[in-house]
LUMVEX-487429 format. One record per residue (C-alpha): x, y, z; residue number from 0. Coordinates in Angstrom, 2 decimals. Layout:
N
PT,X,Y,Z,NUM
...
This chain:
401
PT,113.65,88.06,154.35,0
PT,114.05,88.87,150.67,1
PT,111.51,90.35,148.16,2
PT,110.48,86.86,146.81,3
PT,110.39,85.61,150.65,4
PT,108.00,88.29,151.30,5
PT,105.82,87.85,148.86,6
PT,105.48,84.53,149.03,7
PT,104.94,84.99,152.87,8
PT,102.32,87.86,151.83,9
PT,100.75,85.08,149.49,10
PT,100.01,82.12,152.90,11
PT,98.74,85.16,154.69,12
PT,96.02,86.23,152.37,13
PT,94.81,82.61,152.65,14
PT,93.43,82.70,155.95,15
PT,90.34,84.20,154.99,16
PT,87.67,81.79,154.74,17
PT,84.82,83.72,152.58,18
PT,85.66,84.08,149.11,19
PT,84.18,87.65,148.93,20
PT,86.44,88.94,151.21,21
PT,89.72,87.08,149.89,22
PT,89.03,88.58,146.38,23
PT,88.67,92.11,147.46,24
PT,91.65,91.34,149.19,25
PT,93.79,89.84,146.24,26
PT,92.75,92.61,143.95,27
PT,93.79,95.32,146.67,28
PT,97.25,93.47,146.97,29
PT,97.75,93.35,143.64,30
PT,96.85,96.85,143.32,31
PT,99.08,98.49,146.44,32
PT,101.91,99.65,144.72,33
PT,104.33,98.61,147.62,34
PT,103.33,95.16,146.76,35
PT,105.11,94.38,144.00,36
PT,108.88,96.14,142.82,37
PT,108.56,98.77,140.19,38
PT,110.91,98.67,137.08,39
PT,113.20,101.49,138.64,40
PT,113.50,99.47,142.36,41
PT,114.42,96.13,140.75,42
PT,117.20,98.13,138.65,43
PT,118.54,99.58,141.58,44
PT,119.02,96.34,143.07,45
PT,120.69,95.21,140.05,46
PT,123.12,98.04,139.98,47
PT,123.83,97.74,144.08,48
PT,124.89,94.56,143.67,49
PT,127.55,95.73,140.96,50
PT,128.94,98.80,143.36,51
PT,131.53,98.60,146.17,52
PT,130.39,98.32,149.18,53
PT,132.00,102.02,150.39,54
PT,130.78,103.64,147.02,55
PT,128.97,106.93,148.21,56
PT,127.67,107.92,145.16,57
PT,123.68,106.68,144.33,58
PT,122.66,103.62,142.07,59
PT,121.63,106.25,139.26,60
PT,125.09,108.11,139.42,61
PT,127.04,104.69,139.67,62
PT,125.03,103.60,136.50,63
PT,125.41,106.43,134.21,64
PT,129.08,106.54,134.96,65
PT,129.43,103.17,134.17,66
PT,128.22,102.79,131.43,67
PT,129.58,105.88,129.79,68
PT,133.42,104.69,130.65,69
PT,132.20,101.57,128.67,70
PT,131.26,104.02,125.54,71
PT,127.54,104.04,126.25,72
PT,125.41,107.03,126.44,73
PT,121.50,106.43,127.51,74
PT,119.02,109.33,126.78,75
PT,118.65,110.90,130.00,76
PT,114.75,111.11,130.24,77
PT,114.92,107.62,129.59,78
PT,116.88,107.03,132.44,79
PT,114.87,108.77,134.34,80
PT,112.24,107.07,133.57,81
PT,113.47,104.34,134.70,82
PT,114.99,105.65,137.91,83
PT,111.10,107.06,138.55,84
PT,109.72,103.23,138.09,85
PT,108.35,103.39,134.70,86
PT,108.39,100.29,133.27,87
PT,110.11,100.29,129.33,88
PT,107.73,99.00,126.88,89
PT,107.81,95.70,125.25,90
PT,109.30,95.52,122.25,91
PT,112.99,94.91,120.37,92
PT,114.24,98.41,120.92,93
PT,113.49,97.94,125.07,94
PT,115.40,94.24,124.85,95
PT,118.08,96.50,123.35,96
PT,118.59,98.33,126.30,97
PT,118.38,95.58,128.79,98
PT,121.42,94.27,126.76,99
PT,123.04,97.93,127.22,100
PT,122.42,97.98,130.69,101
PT,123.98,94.55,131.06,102
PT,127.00,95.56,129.05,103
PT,127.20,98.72,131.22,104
PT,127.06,97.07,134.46,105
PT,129.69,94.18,133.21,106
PT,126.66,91.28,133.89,107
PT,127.25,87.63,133.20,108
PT,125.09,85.64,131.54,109
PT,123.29,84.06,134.80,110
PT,123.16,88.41,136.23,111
PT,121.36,89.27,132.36,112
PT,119.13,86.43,132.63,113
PT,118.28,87.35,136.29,114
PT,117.82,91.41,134.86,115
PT,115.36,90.07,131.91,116
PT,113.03,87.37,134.40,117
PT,112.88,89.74,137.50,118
PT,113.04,93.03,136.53,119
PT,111.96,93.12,132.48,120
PT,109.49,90.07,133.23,121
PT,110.63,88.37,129.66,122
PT,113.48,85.66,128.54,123
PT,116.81,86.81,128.41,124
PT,118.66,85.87,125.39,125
PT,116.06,84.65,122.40,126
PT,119.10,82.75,120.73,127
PT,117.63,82.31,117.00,128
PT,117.71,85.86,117.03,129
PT,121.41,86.59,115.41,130
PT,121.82,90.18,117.38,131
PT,120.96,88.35,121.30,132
PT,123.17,85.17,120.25,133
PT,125.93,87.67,119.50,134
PT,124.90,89.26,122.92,135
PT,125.44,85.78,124.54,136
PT,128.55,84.78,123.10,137
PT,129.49,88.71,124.18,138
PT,128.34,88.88,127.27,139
PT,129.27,85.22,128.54,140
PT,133.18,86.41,127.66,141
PT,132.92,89.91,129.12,142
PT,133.08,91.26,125.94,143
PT,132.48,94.92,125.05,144
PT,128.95,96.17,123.27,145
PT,131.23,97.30,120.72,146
PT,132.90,93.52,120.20,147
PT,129.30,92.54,119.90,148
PT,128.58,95.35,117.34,149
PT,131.60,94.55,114.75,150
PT,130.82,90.90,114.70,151
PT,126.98,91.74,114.08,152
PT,128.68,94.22,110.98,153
PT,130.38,91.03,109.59,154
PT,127.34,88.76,109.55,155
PT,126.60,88.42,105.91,156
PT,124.07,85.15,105.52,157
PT,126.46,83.83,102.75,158
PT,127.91,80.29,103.24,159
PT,129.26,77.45,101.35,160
PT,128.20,75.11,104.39,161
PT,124.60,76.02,104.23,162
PT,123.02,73.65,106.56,163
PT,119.01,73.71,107.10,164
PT,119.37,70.63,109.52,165
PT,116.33,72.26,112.28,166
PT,118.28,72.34,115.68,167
PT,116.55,73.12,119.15,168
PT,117.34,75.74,121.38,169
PT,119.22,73.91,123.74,170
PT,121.49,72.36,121.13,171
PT,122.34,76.41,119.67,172
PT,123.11,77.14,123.52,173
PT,125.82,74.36,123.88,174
PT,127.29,74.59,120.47,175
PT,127.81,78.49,121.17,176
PT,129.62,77.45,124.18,177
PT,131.80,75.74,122.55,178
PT,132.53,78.51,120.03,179
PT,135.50,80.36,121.17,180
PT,136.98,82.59,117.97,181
PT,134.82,85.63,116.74,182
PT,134.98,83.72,113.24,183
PT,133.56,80.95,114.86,184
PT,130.49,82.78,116.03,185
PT,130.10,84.60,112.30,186
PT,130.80,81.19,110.76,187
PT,127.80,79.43,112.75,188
PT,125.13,82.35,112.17,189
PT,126.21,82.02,108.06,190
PT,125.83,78.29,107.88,191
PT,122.15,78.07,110.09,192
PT,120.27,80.79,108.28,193
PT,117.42,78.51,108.74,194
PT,118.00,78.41,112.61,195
PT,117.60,82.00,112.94,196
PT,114.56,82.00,111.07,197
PT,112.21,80.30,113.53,198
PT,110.36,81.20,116.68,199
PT,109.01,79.12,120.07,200
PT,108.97,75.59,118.69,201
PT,108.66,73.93,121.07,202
PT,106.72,76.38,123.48,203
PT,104.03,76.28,120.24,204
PT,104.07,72.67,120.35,205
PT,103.84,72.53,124.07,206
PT,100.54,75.06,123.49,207
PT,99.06,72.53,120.97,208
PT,99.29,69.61,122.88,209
PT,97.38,71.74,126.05,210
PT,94.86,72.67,123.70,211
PT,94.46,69.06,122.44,212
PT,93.56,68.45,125.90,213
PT,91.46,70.58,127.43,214
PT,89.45,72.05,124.24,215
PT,86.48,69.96,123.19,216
PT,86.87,67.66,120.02,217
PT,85.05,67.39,116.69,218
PT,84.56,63.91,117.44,219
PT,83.32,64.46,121.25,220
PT,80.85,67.28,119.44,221
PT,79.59,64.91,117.20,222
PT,78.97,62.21,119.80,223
PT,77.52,64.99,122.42,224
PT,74.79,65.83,118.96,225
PT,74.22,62.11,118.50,226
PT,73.66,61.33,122.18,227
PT,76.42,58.71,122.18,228
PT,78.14,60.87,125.15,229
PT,79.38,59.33,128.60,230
PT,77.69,62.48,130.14,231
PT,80.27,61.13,132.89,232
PT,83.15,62.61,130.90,233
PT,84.32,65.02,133.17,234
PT,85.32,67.56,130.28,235
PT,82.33,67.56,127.50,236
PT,79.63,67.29,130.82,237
PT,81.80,70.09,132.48,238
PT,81.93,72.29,129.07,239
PT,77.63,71.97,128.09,240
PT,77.43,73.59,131.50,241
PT,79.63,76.27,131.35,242
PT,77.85,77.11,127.76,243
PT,74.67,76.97,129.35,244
PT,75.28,79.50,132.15,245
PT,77.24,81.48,129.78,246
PT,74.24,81.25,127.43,247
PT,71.51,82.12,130.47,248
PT,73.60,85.11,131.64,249
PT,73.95,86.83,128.13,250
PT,70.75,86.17,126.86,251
PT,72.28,83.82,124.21,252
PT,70.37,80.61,123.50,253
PT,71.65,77.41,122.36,254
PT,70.79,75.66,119.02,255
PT,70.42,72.39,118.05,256
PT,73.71,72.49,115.72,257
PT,75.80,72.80,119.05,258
PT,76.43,76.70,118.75,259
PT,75.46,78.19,121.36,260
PT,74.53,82.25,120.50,261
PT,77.40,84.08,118.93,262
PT,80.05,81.34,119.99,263
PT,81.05,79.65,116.90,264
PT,80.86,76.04,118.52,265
PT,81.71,73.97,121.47,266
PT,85.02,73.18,119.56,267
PT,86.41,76.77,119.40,268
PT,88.85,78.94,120.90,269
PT,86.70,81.41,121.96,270
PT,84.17,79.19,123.81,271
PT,87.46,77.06,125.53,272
PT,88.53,80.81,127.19,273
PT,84.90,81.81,128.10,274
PT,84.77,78.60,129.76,275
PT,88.19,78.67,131.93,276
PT,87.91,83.11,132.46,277
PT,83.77,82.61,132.72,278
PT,83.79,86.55,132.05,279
PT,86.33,87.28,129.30,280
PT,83.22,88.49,127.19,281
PT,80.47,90.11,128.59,282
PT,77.71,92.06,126.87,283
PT,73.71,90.73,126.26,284
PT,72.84,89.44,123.16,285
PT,71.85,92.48,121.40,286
PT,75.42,93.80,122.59,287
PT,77.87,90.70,122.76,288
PT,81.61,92.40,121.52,289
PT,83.54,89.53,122.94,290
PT,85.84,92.89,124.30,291
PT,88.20,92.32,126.96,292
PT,87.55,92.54,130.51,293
PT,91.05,93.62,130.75,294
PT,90.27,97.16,128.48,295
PT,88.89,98.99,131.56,296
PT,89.96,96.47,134.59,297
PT,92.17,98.03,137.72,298
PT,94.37,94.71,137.39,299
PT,98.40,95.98,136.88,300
PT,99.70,96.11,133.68,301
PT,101.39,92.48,133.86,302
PT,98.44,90.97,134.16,303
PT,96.43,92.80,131.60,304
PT,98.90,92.74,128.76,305
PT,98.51,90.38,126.58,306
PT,96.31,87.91,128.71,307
PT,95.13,85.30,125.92,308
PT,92.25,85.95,123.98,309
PT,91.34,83.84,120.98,310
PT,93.42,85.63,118.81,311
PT,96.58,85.21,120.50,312
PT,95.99,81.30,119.78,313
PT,95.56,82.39,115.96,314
PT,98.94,84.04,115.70,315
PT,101.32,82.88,113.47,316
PT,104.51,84.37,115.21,317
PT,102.78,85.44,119.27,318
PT,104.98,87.67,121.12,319
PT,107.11,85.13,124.14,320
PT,104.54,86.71,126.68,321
PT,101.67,85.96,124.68,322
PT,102.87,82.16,124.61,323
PT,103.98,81.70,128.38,324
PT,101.16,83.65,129.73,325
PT,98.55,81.29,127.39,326
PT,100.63,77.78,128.42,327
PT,100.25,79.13,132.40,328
PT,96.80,79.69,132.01,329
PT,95.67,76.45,130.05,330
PT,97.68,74.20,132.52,331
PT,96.72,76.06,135.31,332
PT,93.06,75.48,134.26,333
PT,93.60,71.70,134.16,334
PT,94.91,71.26,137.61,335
PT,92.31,73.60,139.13,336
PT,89.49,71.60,136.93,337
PT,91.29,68.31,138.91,338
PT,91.16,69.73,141.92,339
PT,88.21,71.57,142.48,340
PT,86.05,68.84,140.29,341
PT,87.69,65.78,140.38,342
PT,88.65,65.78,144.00,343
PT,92.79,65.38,142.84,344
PT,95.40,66.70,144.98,345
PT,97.23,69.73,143.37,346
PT,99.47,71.19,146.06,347
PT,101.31,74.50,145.72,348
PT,104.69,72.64,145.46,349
PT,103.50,70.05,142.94,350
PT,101.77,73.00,141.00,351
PT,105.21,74.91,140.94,352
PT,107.57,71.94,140.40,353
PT,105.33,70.99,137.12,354
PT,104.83,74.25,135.70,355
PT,108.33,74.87,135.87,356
PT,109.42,71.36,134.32,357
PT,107.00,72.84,131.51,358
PT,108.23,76.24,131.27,359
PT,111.61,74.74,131.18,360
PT,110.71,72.64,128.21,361
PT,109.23,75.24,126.58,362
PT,112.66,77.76,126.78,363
PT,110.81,80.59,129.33,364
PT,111.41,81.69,132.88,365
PT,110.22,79.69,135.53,366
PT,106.93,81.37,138.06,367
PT,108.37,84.08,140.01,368
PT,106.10,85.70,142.71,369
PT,107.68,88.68,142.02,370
PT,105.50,89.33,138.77,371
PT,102.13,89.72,139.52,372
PT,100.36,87.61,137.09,373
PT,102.40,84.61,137.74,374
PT,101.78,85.42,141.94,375
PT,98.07,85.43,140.79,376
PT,98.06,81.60,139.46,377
PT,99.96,80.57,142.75,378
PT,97.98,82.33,145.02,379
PT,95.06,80.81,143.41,380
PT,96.34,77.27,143.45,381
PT,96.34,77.15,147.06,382
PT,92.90,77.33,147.69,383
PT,90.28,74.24,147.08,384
PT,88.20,76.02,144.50,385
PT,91.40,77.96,142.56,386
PT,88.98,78.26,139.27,387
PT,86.12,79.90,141.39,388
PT,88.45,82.35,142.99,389
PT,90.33,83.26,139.56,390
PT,86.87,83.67,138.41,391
PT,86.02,86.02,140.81,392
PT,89.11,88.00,140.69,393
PT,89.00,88.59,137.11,394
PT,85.44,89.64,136.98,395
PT,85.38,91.71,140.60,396
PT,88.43,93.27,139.55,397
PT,86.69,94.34,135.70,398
PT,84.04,96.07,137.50,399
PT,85.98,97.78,139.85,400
């Protein structure tokens, strides 16, 4: 059985338990055994295994280093074995760096890189309107050396007489790289579409928007709420005023006639849209409501934790990839459960997967993979009959822990 066999096999067997109590203390201890998931340093190893020869006698760490340094690259040692130890690199531009080193060092292809990034790093492999990780593809899809991908980089100078600021998606860049096969070719193409490699998550943001279009409550449903012109039968706005009000009862907070309810701003923000899906990502009475993180002090692992969305990671200008995918999981995720656990409509693990994906897809990230824990989380979840209860519970049993 393989690692994403197992967990998913882990995932049907936590199931069985029929009181919710009990399955949440047993989620958060899963999540929290630290044979339940792969660290960094195990899912490296079975990167590099894969690369050696089947009678090599020397160890994954010793196979690694010597490859890489007969490809003229030399890794700090402590970081090395840090990695070897299972820490996991921080995020960041200078960690993405070295994922691309350790795919030049181990010869990758493209699909082996991408596979390194998703299961191992937990991020996207190859941001293409970034010049340096297009030059990695072109690189790395030709089994070209890190320093082939190094002298092109040198050459890039931004000046063109074919400036074109024609706005291209992602998917058109990947193909028309493809079909670049000269090193000019490549510096040619990053010259001319400046404006290409200027831009961030298009469509991802726009894929965000349209979420929050749906499942955040209106100006013009507020208004009609205040006015008493409201189907109260509207599964969302009825759904919402009651959320506020337990909200409001269990903080001390009272509501006002304006439609603010305590320190939330209004029915129509950000904040009150994430207190009503996490029911617990603010805690605090009224005389000490700091809207601070459950996450600060929780025992949940660190890839749940980072980054989970908060209002402000909806404010961004430029959010970090993880940031985006981990806010369009939760605020789709939040619309099946509301279906299923309040509307009575089927949401089956397999549907649930099949249309995340198709949306992740869209939106250029990786698709769920049990093998990260936050994404196991929101399929373990879907396959109960009242997910948003049990994510409830998980996220505030495991904040108090």
């Amino acid at each position: 059985m393989s690692y994403t066999e197992n967990l998913e096999a882990q995932m049907f067997d936590l199931w069985g338990f029929d009181d919710e109590d009990e399955t949440t203390e047993e989620v958060i201890k899963f999540l929290n055994q630290t044979d339940s998931f792969r660290s960094f340093g195990d899912g490296l190893k079975a990167v590099i295994r894969a690369k050696m020869p089947q009678d090599s006698q020397c160890s994954e760490k010793e196979f690694f280093i010597t490859s890489a340094e007969n490809r003229g690259i030399y890794f700090n040692r402590n970081t090395v074995n840090n990695w070897f130890a299972g820490k996991k690199p921080k995020k960041g531009s200078q960690s993405r760096k070295h994922m691309y080193l350790i795919s030049f060092a181990l010869d990758l292809d493209v699909k082996e890189t991408i596979s390194l990034f998703e299961k191992v790093y937990y991020e996207k492999g190859f941001y293409l309107r970034r010049i340096d990780e297009f030059v990695y593809y072109y690189c790395i899809s030709r089994h070209l050396s890190i320093e082939h991908a190094d002298r092109i980089l040198n050459q890039i100078t931004g000046e063109s007489d074919n400036w074109k600021d024609v706005t291209l998606y992602t998917r058109q860049i990947q193909e028309e790289l493809k079909d670049l096969t000269e090193e000019a070719d490549v510096i040619d193409y990053i010259n001319n579409h400046p404006h290409n490699f200027s831009m961030n998550n298009v469509t991802a943001n726009k894929i965000l928007d349209e979420l929050l279009k749906e499942i955040r409550v209106t100006k013009e449903e507020k208004e009609l709420y205040q006015n008493d012109c409201i189907d109260y039968r509207n599964p969302k706005i009825s759904y919402v005023m009651r959320e506020i009000s337990l909200l409001s009862y269990s903080t001390g907070l009272n509501d006002t006639d304006s439609g603010v309810v305590g320190k939330y701003k209004s029915i129509t923000s950000i904040e009150t849209m994430l207190d009503v899906i996490t029911r617990g990502l603010t805690r605090g009475s009224a005389e000490e409501f700091s809207g601070k993180s459950i996450f600060k002090d929780s025992v949940f692992p660190q890839e749940i934790s980072s980054r989970f969305p908060t209002k402000q990671s909806f404010s961004k200008k430029d959010s970090t990839f993880e940031e985006l995918r981990k806010s369009i999981i939760l605020l789709y995720s939040y619309k099946k459960w509301f279906d299923k656990q309040y509307l009575e409509i089927d949401c089956d693990i397999d549907d649930y997967r099949d249309e995340m994906n198709h949306l992740l897809f869209e939106s250029g990230m990786p698709p769920l993979y049990a093998g990260n824990p936050f994404d196991w989380l929101f399929l373990y979840c879907t396959l109960n009959d009242r997910p948003l209860d049990l994510f409830r519970s998980v996220l505030e049993q495991g904040a108090i822990e």
